[in-house]
C-alpha positions, 0 to 999 in steps of 0.5 A: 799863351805863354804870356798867360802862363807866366802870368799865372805863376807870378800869381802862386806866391802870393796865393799861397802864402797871404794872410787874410783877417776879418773885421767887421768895420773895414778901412776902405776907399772907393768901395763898389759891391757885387753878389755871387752865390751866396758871397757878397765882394766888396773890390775898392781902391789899393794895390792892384785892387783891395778885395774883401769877401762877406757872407752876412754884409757885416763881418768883412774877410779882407784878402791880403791878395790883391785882384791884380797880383801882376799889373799889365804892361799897357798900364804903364806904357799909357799912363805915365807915373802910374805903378801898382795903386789901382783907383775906383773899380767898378764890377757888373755880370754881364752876359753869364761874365764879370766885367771889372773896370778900374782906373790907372792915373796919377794924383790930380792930372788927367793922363788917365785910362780906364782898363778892364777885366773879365772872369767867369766867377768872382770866388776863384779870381782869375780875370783875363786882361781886357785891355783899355776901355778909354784913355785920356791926355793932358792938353788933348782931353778936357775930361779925366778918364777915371772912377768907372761905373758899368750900367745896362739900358735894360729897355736895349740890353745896352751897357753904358759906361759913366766916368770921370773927375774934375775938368768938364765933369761927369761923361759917359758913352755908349759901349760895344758886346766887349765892353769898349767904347762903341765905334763912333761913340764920343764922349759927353758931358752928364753933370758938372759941379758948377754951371759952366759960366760959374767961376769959383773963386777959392782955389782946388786945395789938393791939386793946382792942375785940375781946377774947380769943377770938383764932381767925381764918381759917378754911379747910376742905378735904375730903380721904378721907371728912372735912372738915379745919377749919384756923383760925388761933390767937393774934395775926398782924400784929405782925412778930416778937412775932406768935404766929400758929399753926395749929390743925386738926380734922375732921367728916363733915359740912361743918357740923361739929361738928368735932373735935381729935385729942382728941376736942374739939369746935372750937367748945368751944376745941378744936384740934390744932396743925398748925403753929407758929414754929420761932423759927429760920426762922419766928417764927409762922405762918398764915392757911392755905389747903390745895389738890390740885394734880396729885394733891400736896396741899399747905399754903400760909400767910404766916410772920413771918420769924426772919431778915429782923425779922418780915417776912411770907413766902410758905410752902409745904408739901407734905400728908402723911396719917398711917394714921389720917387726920390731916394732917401737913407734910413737912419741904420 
């Protein structure tokens, strides 16, 4: 208890004394969006998790005062590097709670875990420490525990957890009442970039440690009677030479196999682009996340502006569905 209290007061500076502005194009990266009440959050990558709050999805307050004003210690014990720059959030109500994952990891290594948070309301921003949902080691781990996202079997009322970047590609387990891994749950393999027996042969121009096999970000939404895998091919982070682009598929089940348009299974390198740089108003884009809200499905990502040198921006699109069940974006 007096841990937590200590913890809450560290939190009172801040929250007094930090400045918030609005705009209606914010500079964003990773970006996952939740609905409660009548306020839209958007949480994304930034010290101790940006955070911005909208009444209408188009003019964003950004909140100078991160959701983790006080990183928990178990971060840094688990992570060796890792500091305040919090990667990839994901957030879900689950259960009358608010369940917020987020990645602590250090540039192109896979020393990584995934922690979690948990609040009764979004609005006050107080979230109990969870601990680690999954960690992963260099040179024990063929996969990189990072880019979380929270998805319910609504057949069981099961959540799933899909996450990863990089090495053996996308994974994804089953998780317990608490949000952690289920006893006995390993993690598997649910899409890669490539199929396994390809060997690219440019090498990964933003880290000489984590290959090729460039598929990050997953996200799962449910919509008719399939789940849609979204994942991110290629390389973000590099302004304008970024390539990113989003690539979809689709499966019965939750736990795949998911499928291209083709017919190919994601996790032997298939995928249908969903959406790509324009090179007119986006170089690239994704890191995406697709929501219901008021009965408007709707795609959001950060893309590397073509007019303003690369800079990461908010984007927004609404979802339309063709007769046989593929998703497609609007042209707003």
């Amino acid at each position: 208890m007096l841990r937590k209290i200590i913890a809450l007061i560290a939190w009172l500076p801040l929250m007094a004394y930090a400045q918030d502005f609005q705009t209606d194009t914010p500079m964003v990266h990773d970006p996952v969006m939740a609905k409660d009440g009548d306020t839209y959050y958007i949480y994304a990558t930034g010290k101790g998790i940006q955070q911005m709050t909208s009444k209408d999805r188009r003019t964003w307050t950004v909140s100078r005062q991160p959701v983790m004003t006080v990183i928990p210690g178990w971060t840094t014990d688990s992570v060796p590097g890792f500091g305040h720059h919090v990667w990839a959030p994901d957030v879900i109500k689950w259960h009358d709670r608010w369940w917020l994952a987020y990645s602590c990891s250090t540039f192109g290594r896979n020393g990584s875990a995934i922690g979690l948070l948990s609040s009764r309301s979004l609005g006050a921003n107080l979230w109990k420490d969870e601990g680690c949902i999954v960690s992963s080691c260099e040179k024990r781990d063929n996969w990189n525990a990072i880019d979380p996202n929270f998805v319910i079997d609504d057949a069981t009322d099961t959540p799933w957890l899909v996450w990863g970047s990089f090495w053996d590609g996308i994974q994804i387990a089953r998780l317990d009442s608490t949000m952690h891994i289920a006893k006995g749950q390993k993690p598997r393999t649910l899409a890669r970039r490539y199929d396994p027996s390809y060997k690219p042969t440019e090498p990964n121009p933003t880290s000489k440690y984590a290959g090729t096999n460039a598929i990050e970000a997953p996200f799962i939404f449910k919509h008719g009677g399939y789940y849609y895998l979204f994942v991110s091919w290629d390389y973000c982070c590099r302004g304008a030479k970024s390539n990113y682009r989003v690539a979809v598929g689709r499966s019965k089940t939750v736990d795949g196999p998911y499928l291209d348009r083709n017919g190919k299974d994601m996790a032997n390198g298939g995928g249908t682009i969903f959406l790509e740089g324009d090179k007119q108003q986006w170089e690239a884009a994704g890191h995406c996340a697709a929501y219901t809200f008021d009965d408007e499905d709707i795609f959001i990502c950060h893309g590397y502006s073509a007019t303003q040198n690369g800079v990461a921006l908010l984007i927004q699109r609404s979802i339309s569905w063709t007769a046989d069940g593929w998703p497609e974006l609007t042209s707003k």
